[in-house]
mmCIF entry with sequence, helices, sheets and N, C-alpha, C, O atoms, coordinates in Angstrom:
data_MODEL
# 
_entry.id   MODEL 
# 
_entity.id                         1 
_entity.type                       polymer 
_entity.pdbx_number_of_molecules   1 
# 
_entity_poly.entity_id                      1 
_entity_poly.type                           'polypeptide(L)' 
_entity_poly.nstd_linkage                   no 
_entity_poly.nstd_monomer                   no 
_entity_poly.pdbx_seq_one_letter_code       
;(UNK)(UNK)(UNK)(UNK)(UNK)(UNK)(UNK)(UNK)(UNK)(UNK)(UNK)(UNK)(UNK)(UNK)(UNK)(UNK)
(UNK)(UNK)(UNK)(UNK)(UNK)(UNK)(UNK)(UNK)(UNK)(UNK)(UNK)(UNK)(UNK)(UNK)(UNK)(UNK)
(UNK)(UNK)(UNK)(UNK)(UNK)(UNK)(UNK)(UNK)(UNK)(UNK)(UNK)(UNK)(UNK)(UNK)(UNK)(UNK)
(UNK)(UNK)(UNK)(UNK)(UNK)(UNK)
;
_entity_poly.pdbx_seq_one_letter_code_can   XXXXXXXXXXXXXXXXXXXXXXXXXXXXXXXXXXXXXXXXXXXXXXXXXXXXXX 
_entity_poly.pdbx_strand_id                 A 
# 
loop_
_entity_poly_seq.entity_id 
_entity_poly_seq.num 
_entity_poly_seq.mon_id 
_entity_poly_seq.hetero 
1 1  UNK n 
1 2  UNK n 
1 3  UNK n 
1 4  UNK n 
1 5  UNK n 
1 6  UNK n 
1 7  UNK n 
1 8  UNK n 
1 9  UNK n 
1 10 UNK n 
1 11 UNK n 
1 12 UNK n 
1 13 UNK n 
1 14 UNK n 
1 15 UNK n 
1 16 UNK n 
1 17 UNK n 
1 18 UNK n 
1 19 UNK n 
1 20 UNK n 
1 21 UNK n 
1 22 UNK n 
1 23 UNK n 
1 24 UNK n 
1 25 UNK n 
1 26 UNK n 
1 27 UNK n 
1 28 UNK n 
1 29 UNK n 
1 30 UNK n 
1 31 UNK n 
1 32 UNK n 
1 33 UNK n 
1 34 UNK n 
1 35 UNK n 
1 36 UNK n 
1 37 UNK n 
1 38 UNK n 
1 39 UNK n 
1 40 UNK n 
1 41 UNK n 
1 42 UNK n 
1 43 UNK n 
1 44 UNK n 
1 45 UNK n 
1 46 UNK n 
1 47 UNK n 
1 48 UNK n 
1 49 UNK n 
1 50 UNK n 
1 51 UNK n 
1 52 UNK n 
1 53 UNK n 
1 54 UNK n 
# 
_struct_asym.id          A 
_struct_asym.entity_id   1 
# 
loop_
_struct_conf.conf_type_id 
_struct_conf.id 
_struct_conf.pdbx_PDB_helix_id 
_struct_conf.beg_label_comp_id 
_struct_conf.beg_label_asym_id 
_struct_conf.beg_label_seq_id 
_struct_conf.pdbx_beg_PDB_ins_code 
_struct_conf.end_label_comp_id 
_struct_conf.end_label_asym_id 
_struct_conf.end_label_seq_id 
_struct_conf.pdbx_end_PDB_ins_code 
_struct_conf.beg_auth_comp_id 
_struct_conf.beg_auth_asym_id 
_struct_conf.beg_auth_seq_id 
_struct_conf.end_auth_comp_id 
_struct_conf.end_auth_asym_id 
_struct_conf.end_auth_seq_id 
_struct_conf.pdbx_PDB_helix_class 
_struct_conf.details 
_struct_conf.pdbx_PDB_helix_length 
HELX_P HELX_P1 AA1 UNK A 3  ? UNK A 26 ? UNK A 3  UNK A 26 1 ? 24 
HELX_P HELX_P2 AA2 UNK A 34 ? UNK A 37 ? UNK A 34 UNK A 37 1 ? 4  
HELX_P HELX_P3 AA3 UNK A 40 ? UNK A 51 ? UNK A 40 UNK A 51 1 ? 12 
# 
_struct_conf_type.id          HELX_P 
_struct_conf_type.criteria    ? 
_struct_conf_type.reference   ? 
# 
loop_
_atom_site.group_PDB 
_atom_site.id 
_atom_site.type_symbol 
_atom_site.label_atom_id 
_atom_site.label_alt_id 
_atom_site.label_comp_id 
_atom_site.label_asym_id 
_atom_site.label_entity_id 
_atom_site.label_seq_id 
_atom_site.pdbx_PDB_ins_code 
_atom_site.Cartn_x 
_atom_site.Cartn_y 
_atom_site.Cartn_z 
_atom_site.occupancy 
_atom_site.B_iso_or_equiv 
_atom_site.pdbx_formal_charge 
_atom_site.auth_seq_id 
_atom_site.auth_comp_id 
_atom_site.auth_asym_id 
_atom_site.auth_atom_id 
_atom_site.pdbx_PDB_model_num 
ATOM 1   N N  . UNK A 1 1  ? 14.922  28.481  0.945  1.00 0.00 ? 1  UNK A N  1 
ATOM 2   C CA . UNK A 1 1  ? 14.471  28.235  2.289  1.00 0.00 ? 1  UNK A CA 1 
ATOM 3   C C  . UNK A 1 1  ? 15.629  28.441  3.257  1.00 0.00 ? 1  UNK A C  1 
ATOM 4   O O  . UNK A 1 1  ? 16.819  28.141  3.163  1.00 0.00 ? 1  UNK A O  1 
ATOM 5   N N  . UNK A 1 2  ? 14.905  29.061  4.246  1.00 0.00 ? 2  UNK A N  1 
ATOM 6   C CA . UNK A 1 2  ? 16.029  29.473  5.560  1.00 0.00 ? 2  UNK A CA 1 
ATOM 7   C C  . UNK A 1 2  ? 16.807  27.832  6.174  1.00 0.00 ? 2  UNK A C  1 
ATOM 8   O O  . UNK A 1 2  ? 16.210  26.815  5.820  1.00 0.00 ? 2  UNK A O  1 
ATOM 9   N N  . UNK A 1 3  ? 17.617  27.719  6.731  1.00 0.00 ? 3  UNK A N  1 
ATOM 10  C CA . UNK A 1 3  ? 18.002  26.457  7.627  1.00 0.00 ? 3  UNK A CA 1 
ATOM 11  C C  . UNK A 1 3  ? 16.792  26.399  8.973  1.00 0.00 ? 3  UNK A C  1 
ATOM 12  O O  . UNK A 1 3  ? 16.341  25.383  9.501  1.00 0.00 ? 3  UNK A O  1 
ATOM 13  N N  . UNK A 1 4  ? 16.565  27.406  9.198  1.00 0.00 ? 4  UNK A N  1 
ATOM 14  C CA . UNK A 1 4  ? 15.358  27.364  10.499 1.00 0.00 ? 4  UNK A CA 1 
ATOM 15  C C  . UNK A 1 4  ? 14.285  26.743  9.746  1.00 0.00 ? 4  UNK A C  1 
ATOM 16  O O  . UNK A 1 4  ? 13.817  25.745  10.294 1.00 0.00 ? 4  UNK A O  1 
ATOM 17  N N  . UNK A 1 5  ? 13.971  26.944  9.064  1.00 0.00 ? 5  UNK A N  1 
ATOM 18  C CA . UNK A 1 5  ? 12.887  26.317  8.297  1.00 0.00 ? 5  UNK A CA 1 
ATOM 19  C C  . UNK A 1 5  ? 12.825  24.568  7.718  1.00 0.00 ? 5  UNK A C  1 
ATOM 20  O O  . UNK A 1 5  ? 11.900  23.756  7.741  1.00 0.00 ? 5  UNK A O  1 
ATOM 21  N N  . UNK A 1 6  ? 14.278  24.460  7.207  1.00 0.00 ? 6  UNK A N  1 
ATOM 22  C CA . UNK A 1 6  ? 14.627  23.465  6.728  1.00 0.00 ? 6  UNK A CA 1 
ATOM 23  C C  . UNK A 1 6  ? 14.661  22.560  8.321  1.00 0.00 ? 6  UNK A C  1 
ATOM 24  O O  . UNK A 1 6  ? 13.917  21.606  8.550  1.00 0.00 ? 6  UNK A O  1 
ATOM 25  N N  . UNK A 1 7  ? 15.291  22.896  8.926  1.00 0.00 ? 7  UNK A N  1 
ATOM 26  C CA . UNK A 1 7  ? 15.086  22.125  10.373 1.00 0.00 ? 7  UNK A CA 1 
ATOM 27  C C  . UNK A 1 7  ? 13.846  21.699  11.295 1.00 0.00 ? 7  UNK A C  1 
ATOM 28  O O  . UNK A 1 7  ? 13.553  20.717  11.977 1.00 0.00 ? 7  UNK A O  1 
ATOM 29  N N  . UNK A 1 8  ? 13.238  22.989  10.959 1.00 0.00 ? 8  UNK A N  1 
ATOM 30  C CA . UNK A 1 8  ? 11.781  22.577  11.679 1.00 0.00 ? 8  UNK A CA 1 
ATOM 31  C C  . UNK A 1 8  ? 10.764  21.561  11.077 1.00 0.00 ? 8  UNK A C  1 
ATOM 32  O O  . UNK A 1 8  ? 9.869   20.939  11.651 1.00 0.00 ? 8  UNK A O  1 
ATOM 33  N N  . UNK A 1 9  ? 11.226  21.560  9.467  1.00 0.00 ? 9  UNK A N  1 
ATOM 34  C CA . UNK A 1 9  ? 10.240  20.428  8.664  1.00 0.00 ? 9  UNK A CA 1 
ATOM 35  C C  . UNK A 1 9  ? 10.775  18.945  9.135  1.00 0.00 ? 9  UNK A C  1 
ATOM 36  O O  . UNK A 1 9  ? 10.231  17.912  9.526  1.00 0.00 ? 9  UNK A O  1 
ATOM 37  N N  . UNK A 1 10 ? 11.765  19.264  8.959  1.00 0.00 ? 10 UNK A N  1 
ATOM 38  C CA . UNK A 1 10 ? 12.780  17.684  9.593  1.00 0.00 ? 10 UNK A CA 1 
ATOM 39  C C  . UNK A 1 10 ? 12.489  17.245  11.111 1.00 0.00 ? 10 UNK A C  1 
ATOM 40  O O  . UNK A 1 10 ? 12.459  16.070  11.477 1.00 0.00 ? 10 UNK A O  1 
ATOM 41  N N  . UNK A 1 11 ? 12.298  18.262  11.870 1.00 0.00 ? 11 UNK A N  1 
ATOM 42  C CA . UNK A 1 11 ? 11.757  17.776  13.428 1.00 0.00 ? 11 UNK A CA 1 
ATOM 43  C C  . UNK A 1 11 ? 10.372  17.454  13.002 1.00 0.00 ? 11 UNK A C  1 
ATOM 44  O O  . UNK A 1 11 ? 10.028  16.275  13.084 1.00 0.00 ? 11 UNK A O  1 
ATOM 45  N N  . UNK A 1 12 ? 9.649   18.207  12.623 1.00 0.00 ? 12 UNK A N  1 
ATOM 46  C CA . UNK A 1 12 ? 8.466   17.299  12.390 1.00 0.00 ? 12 UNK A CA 1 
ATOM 47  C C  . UNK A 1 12 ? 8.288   16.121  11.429 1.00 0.00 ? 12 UNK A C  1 
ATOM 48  O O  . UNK A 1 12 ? 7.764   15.174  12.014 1.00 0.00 ? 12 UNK A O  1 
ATOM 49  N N  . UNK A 1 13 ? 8.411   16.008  10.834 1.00 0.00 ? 13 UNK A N  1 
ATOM 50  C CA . UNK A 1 13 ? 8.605   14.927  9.950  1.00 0.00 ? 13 UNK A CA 1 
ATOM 51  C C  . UNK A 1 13 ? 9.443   13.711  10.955 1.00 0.00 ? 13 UNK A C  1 
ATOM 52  O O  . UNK A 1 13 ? 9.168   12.521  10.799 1.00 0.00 ? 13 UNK A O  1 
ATOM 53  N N  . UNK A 1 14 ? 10.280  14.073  11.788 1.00 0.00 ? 14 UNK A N  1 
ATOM 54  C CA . UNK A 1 14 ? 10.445  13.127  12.485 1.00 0.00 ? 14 UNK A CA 1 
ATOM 55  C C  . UNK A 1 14 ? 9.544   12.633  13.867 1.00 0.00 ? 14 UNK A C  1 
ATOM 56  O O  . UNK A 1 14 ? 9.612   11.526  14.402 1.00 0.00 ? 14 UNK A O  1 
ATOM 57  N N  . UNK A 1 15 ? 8.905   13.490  14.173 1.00 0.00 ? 15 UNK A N  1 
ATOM 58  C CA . UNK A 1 15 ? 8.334   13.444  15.230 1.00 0.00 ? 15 UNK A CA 1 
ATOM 59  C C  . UNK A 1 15 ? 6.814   12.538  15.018 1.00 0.00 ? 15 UNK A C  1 
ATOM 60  O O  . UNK A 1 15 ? 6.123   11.952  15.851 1.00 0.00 ? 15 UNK A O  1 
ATOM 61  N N  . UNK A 1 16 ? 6.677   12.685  13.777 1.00 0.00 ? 16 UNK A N  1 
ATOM 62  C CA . UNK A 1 16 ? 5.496   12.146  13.217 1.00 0.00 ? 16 UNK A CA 1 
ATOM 63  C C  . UNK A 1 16 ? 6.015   10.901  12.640 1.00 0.00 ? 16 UNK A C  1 
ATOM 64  O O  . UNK A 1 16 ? 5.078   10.110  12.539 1.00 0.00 ? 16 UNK A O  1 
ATOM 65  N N  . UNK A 1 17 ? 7.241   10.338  12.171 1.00 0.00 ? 17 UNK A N  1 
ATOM 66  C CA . UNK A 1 17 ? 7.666   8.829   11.947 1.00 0.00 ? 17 UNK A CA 1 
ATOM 67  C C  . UNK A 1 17 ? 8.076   8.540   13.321 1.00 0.00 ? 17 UNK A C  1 
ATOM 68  O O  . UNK A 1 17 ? 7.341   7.624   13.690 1.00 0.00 ? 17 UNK A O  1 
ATOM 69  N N  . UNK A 1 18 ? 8.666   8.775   14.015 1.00 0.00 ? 18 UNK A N  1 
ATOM 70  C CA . UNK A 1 18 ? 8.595   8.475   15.345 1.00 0.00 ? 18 UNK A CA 1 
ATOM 71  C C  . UNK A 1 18 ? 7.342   7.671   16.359 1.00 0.00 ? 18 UNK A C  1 
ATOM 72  O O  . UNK A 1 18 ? 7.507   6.721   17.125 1.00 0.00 ? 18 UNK A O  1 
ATOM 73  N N  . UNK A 1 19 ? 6.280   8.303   16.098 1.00 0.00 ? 19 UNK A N  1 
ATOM 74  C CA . UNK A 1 19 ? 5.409   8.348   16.538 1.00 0.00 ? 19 UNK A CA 1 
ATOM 75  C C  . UNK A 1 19 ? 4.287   6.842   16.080 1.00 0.00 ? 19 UNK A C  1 
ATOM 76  O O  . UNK A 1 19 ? 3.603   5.980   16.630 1.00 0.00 ? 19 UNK A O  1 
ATOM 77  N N  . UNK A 1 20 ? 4.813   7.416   14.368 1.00 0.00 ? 20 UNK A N  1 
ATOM 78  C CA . UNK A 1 20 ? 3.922   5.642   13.585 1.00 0.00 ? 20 UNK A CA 1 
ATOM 79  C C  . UNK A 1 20 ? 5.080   4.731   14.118 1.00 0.00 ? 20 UNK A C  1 
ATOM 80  O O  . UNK A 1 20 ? 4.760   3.565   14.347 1.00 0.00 ? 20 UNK A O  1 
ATOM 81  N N  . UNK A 1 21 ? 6.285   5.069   14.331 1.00 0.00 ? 21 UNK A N  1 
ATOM 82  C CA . UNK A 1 21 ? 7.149   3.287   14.700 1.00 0.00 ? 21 UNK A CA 1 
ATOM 83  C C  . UNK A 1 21 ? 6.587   3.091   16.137 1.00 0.00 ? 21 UNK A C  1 
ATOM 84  O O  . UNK A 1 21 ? 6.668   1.919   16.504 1.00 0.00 ? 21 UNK A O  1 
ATOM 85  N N  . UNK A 1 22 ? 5.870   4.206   17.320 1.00 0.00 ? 22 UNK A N  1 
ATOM 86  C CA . UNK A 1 22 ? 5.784   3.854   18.212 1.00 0.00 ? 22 UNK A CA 1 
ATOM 87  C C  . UNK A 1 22 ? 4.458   2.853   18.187 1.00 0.00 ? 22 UNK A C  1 
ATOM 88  O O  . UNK A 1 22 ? 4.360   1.828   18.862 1.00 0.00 ? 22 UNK A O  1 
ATOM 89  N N  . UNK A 1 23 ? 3.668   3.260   17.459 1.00 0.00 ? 23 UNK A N  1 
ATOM 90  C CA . UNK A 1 23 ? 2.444   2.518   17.546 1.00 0.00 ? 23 UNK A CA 1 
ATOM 91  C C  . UNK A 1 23 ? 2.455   1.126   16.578 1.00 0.00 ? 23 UNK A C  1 
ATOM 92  O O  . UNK A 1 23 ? 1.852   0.096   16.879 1.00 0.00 ? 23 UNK A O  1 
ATOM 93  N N  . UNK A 1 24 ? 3.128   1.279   15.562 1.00 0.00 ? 24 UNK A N  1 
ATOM 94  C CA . UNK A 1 24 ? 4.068   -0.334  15.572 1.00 0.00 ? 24 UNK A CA 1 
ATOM 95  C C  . UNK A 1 24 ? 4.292   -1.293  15.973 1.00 0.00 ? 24 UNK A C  1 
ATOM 96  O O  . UNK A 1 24 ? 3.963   -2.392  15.527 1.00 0.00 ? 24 UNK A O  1 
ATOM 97  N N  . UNK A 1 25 ? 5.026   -0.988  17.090 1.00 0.00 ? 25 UNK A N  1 
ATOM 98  C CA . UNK A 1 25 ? 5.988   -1.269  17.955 1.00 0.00 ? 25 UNK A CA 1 
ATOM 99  C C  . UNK A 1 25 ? 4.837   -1.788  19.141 1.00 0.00 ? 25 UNK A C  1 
ATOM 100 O O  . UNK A 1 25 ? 4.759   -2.914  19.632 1.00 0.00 ? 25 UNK A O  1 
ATOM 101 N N  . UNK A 1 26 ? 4.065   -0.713  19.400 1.00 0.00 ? 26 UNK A N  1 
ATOM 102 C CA . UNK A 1 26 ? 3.035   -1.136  20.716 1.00 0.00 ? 26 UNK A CA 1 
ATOM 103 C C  . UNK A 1 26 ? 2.036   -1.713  20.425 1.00 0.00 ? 26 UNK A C  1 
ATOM 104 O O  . UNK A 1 26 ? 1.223   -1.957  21.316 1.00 0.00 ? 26 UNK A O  1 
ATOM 105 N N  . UNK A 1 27 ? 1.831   -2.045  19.307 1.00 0.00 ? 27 UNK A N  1 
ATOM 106 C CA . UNK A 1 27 ? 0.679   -3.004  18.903 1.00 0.00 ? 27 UNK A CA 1 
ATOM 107 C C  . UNK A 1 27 ? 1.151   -4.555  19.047 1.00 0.00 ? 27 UNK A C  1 
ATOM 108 O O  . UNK A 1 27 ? 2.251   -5.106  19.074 1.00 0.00 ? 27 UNK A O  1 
ATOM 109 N N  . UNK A 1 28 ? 0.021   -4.927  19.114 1.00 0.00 ? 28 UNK A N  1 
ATOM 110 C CA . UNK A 1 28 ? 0.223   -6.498  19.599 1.00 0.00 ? 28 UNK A CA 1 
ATOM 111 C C  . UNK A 1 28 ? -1.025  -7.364  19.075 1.00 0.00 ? 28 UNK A C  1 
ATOM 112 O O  . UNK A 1 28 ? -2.180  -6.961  19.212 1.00 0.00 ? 28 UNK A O  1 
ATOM 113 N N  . UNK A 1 29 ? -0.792  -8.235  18.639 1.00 0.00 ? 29 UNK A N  1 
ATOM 114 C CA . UNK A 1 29 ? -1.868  -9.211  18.409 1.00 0.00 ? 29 UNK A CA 1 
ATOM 115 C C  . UNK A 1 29 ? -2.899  -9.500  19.705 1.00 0.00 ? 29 UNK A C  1 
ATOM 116 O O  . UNK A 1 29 ? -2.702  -9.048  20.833 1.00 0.00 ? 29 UNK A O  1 
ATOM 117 N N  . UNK A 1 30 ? -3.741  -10.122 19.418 1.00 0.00 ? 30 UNK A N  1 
ATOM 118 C CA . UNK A 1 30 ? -4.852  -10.755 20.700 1.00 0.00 ? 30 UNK A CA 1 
ATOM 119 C C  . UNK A 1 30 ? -4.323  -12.409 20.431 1.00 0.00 ? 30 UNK A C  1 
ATOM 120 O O  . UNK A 1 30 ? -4.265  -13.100 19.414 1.00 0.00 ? 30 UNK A O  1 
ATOM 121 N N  . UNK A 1 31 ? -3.914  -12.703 22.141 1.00 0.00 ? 31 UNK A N  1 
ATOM 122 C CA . UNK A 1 31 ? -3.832  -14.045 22.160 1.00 0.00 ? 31 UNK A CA 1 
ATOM 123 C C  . UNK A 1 31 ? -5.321  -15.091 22.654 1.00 0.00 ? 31 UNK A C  1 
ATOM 124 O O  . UNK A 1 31 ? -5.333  -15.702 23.722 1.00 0.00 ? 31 UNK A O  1 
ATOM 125 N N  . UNK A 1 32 ? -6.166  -15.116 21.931 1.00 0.00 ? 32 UNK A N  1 
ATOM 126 C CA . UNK A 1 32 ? -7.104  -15.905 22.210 1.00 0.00 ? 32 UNK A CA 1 
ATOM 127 C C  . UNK A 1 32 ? -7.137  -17.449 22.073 1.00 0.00 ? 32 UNK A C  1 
ATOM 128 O O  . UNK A 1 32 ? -6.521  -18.025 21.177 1.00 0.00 ? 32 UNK A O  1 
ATOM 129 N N  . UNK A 1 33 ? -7.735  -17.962 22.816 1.00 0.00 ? 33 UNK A N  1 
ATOM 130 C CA . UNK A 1 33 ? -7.956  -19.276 23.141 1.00 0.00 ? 33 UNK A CA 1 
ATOM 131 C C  . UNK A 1 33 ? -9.193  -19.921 22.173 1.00 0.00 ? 33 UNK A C  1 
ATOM 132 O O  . UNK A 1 33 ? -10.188 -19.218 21.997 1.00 0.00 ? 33 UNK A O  1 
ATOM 133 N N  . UNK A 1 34 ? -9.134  -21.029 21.656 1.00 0.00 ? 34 UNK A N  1 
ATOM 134 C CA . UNK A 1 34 ? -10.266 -21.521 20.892 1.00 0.00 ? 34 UNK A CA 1 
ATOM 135 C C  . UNK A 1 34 ? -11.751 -21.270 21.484 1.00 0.00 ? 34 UNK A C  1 
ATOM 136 O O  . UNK A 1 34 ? -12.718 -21.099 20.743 1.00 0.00 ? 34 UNK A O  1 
ATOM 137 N N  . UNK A 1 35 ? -11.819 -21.265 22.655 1.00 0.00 ? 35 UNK A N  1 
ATOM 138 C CA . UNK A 1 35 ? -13.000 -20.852 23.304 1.00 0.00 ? 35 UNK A CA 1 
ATOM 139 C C  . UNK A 1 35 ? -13.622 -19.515 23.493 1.00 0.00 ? 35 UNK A C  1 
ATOM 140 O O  . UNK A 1 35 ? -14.793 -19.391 23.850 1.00 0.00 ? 35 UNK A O  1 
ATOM 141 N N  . UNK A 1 36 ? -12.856 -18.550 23.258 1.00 0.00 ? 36 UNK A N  1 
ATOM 142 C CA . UNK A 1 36 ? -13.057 -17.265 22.973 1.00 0.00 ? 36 UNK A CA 1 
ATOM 143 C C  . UNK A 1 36 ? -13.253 -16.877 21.793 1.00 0.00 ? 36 UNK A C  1 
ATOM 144 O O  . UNK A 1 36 ? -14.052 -15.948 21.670 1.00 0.00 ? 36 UNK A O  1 
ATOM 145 N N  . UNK A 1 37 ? -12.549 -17.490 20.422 1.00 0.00 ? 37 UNK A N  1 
ATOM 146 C CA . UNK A 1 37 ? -12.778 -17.527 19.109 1.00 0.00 ? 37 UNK A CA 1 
ATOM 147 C C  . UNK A 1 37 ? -13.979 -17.839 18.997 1.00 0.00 ? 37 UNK A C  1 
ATOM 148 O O  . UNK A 1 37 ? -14.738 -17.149 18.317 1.00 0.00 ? 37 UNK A O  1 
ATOM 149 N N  . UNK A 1 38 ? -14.492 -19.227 19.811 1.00 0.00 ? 38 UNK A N  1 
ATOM 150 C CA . UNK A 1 38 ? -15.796 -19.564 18.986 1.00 0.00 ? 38 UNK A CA 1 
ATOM 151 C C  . UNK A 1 38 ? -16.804 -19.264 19.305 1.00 0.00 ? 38 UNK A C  1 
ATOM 152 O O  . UNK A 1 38 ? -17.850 -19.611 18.756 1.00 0.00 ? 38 UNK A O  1 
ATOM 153 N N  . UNK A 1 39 ? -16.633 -18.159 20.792 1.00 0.00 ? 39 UNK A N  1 
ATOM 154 C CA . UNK A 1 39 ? -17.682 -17.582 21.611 1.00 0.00 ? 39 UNK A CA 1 
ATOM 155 C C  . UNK A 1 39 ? -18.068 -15.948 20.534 1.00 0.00 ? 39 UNK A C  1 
ATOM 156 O O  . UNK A 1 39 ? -19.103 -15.283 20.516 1.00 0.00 ? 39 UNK A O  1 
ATOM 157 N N  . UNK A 1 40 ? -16.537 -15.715 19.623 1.00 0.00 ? 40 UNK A N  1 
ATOM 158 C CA . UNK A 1 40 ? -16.902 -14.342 18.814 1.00 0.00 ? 40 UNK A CA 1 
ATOM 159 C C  . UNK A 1 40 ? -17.658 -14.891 17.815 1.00 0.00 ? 40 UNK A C  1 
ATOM 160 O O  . UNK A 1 40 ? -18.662 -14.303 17.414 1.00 0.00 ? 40 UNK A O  1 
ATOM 161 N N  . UNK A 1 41 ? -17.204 -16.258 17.221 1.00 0.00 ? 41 UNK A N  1 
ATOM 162 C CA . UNK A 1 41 ? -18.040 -16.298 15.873 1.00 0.00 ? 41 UNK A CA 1 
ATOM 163 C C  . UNK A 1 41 ? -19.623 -16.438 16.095 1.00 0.00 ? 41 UNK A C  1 
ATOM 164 O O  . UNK A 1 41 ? -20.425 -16.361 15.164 1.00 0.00 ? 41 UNK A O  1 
ATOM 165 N N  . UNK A 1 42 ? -19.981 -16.654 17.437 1.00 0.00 ? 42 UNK A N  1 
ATOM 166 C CA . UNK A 1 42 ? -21.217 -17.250 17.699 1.00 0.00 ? 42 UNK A CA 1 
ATOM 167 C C  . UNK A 1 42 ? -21.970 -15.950 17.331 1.00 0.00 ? 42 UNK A C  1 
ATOM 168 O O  . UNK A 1 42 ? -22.921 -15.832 16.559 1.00 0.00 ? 42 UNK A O  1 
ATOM 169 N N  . UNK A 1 43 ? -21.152 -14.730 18.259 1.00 0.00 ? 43 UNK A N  1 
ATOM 170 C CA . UNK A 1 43 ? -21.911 -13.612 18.473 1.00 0.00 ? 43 UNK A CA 1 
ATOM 171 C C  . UNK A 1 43 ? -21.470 -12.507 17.160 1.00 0.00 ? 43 UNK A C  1 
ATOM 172 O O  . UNK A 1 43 ? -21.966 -11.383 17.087 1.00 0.00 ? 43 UNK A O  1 
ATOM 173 N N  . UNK A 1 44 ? -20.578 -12.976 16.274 1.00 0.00 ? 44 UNK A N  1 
ATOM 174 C CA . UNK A 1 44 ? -20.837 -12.212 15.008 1.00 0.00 ? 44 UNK A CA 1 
ATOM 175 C C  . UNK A 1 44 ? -22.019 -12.939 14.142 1.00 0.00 ? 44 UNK A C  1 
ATOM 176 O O  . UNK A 1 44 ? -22.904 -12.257 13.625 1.00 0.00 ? 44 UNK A O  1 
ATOM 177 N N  . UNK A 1 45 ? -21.991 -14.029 14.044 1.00 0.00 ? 45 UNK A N  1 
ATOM 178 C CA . UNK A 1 45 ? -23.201 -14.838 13.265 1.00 0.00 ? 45 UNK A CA 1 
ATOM 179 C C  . UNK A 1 45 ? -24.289 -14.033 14.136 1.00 0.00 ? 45 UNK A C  1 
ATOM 180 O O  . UNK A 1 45 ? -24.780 -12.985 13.715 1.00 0.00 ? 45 UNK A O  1 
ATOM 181 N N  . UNK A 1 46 ? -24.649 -14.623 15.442 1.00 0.00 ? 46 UNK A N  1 
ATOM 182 C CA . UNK A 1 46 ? -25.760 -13.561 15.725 1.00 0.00 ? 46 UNK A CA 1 
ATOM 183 C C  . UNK A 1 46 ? -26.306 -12.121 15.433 1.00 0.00 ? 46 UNK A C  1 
ATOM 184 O O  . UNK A 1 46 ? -27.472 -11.730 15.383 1.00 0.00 ? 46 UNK A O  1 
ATOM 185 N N  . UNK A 1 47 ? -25.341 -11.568 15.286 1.00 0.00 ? 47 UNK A N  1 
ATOM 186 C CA . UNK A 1 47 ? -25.368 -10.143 14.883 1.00 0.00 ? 47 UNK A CA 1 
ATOM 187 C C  . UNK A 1 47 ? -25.901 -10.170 13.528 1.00 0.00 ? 47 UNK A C  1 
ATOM 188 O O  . UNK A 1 47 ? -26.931 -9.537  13.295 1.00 0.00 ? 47 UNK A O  1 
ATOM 189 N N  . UNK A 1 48 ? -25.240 -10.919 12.482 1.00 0.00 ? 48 UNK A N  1 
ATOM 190 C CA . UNK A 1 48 ? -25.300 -10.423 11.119 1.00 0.00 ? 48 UNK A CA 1 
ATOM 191 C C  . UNK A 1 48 ? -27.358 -10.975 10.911 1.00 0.00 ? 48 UNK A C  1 
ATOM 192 O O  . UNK A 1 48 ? -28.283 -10.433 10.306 1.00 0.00 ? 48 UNK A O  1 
ATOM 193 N N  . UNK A 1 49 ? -27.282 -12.164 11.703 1.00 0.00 ? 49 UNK A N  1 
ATOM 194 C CA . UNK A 1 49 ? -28.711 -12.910 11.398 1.00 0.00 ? 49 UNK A CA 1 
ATOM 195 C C  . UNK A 1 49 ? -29.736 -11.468 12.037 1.00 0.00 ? 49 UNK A C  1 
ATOM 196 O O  . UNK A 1 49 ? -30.845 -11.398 11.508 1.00 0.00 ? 49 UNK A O  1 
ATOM 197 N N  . UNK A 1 50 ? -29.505 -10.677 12.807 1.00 0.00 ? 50 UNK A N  1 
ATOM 198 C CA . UNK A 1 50 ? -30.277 -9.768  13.275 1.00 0.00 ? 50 UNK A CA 1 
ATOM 199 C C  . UNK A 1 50 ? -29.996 -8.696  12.453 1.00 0.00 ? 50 UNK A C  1 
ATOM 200 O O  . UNK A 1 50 ? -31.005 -7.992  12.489 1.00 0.00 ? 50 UNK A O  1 
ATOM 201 N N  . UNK A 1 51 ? -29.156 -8.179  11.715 1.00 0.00 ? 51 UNK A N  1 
ATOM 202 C CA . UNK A 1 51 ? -28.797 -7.109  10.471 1.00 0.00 ? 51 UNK A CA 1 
ATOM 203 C C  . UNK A 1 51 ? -29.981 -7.502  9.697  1.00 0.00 ? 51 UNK A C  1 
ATOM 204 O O  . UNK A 1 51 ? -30.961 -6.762  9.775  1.00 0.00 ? 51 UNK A O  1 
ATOM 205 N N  . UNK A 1 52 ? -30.051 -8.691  8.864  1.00 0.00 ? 52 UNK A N  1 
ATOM 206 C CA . UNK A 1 52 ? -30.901 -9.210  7.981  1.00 0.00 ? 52 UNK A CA 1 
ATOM 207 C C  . UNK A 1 52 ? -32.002 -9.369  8.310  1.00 0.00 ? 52 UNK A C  1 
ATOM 208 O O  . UNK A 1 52 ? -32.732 -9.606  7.348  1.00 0.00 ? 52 UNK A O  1 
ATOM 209 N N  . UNK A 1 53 ? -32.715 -9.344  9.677  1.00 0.00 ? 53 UNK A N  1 
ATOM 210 C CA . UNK A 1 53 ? -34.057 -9.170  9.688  1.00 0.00 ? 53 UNK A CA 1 
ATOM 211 C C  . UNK A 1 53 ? -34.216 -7.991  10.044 1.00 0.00 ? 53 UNK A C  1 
ATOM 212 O O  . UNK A 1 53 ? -35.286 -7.957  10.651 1.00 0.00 ? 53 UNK A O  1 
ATOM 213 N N  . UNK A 1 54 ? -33.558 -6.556  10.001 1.00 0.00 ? 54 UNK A N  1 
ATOM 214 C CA . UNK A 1 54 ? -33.807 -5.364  10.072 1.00 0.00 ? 54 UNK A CA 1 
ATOM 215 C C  . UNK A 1 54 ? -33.722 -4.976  8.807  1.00 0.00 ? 54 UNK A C  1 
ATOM 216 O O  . UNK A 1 54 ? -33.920 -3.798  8.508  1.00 0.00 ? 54 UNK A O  1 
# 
């Protein structure tokens, strides 16, 4: 393999780990409040009880 070649795999290969540490990095948890938790479980239970009668 040429060095042009050998270099261009290495820029990409970096550009693409680069890229997963960015989204890493920019991810973030959800800070929810107990009242928002129990407003999702209400409306996932709802959901699943309407799955099962379809």
């Amino acid at each position: 393999m040429s060095l042009s070649v050998i270099i261009l795999i290495s820029l990409a290969l970096a550009i693409i780990l680069g890229g997963v540490l960015l989204l890493k990095k920019s991810a973030r948890k959800f800070d929810l409040t107990t009242e928002q938790l129990e407003t999702i479980k209400k409306r996932n239970k709802a959901l699943d009880e309407e799955e099962r009668k379809d």
